[in-house]
C-alpha positions in Angstrom: -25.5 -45.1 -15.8 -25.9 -41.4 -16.5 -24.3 -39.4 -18.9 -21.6 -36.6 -17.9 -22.7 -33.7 -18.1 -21.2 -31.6 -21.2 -19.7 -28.3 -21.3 -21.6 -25.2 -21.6 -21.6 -24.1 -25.4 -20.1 -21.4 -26.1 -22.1 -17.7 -26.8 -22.5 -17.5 -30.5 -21.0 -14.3 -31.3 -23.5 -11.2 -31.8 -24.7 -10.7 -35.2 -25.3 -7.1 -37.1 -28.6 -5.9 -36.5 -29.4 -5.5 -40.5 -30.1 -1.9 -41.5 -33.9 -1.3 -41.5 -35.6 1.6 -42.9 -36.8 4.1 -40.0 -41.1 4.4 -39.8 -41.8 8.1 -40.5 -43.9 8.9 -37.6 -40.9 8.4 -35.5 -38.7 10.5 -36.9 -40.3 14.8 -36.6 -40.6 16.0 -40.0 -38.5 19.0 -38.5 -35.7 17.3 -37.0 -32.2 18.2 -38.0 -29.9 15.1 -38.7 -27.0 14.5 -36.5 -23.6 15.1 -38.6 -20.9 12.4 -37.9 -17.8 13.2 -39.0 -15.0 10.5 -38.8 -12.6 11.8 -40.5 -12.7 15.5 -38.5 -13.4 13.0 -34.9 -9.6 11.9 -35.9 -8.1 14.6 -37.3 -9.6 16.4 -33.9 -8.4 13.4 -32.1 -4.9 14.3 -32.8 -5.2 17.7 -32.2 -6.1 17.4 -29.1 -4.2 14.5 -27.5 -1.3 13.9 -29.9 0.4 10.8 -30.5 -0.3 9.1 -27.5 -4.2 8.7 -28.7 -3.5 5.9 -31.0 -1.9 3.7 -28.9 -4.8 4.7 -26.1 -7.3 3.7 -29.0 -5.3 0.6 -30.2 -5.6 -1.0 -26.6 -9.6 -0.4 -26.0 -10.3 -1.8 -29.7 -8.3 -5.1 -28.3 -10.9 -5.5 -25.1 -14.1 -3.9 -27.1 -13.8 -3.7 -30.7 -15.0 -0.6 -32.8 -16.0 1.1 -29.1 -12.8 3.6 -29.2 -14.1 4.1 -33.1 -17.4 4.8 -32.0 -16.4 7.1 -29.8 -14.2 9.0 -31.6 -16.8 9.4 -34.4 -19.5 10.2 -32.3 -17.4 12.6 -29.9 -14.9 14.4 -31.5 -16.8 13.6 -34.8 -20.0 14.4 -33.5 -20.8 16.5 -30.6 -17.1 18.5 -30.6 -18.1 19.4 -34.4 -21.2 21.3 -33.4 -21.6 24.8 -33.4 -21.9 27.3 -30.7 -18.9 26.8 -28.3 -15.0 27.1 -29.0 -12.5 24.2 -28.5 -11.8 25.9 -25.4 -14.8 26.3 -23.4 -15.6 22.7 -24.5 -12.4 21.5 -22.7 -14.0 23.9 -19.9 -16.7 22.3 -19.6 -15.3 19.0 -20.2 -12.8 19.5 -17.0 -15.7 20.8 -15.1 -18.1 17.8 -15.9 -15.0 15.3 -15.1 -14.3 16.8 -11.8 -17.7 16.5 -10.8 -17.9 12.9 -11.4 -15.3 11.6 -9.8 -13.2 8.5 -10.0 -12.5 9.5 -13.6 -8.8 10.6 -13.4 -7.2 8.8 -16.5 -10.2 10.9 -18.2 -9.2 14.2 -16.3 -5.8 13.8 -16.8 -6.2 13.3 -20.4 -8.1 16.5 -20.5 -5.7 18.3 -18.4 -3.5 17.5 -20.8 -5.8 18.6 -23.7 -6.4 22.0 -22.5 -2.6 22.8 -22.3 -2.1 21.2 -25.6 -4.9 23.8 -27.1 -3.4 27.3 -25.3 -4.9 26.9 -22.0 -2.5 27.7 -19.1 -2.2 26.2 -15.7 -4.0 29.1 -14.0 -6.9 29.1 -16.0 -7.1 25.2 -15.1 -6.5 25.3 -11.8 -9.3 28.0 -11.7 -11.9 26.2 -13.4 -11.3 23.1 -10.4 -11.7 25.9 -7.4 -14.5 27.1 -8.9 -16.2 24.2 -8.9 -16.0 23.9 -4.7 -19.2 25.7 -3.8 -20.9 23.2 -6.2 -19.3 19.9 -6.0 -17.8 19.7 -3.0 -14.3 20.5 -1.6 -13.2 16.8 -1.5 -13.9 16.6 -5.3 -12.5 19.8 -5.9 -9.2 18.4 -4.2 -9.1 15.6 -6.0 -9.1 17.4 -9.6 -6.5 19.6 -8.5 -4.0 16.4 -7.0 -5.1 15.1 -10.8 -4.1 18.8 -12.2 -1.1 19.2 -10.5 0.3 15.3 -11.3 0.0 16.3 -15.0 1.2 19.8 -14.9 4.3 18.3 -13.4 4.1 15.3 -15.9 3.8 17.9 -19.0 6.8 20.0 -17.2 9.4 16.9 -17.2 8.3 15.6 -20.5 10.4 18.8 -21.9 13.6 18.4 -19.8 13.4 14.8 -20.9 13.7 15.6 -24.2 16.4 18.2 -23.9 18.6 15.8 -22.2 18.0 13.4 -24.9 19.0 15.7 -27.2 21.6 16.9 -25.3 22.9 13.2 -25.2 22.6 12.3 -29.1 
């Protein structure tokens, strides 16, 4: 009589890699160090997308934990914190770089939303997507503008909400 067989064990959960110290010859004695700052990532964080970020955050840390923290700390800690371009023509480039992808429109729309929240006006938006035609294609330049124009009317109820709420109270 054979034995039945038994249940596949479960993974063993992924363990730290332990800190080790970094051989010199692969690190260029001129290299600058990258500068991560959390604490600015967040405060940037909420800058930028408001409110809504945390519960954006809370959800992804519930399907991969510490990935929303690493990216928060590495983007908006890390490569937003750099020198040599404004909040503004980093969302530029960002809405540029998103269009041009593709099948990225929770992303785009976030950053649609980001550009208004830092000054940027529906024109200038709008203009950045036709620009982009000649060099990504018209489809994807459509697409970023159905994704523009969703959120402009999105961010143009979310005040009469609010007025008739008050209104109400």
């Amino acid at each position: 009589m054979t034995a039945a067989p038994s249940a596949p064990a479960a993974p063993a959960a992924a363990q730290p890699i332990p800190a080790q110290p970094i051989p010199a010859q692969l690190v260029p004695a001129d290299l600058a160090p990258a500068t991560l700052d959390r604490e600015a990532g967040y405060a940037l964080l909420a800058d930028l997308a408001g409110p809504v970020a945390a519960t954006t955050l809370g959800g992804l840390d519930a399907l991969a934990p510490g990935f929303p923290d690493w990216i928060v700390t590495s983007l908006f800690g890390g490569t937003y914190q750099r020198p040599g371009l404004a909040l503004r023509d980093r969302q530029v480039a960002n809405l540029a770089a998103l269009a041009a992808l593709g099948g990225v429109e929770p992303q785009l729309a976030d950053h649609v939303r980001n550009s208004l929240r830092i000054g940027m006006t529906k024109e200038e938006i709008t203009e950045v997507l036709v620009h982009l035609a000649p060099y990504v294609g018209v489809p994807k330049t459509l697409a970023g503008l159905r994704v523009a124009a969703a959120t402009f009317a999105e961010a143009s109820e979310a005040p009469a909400a609010r007025e008739t709420a008050e209104e109400q109270a």
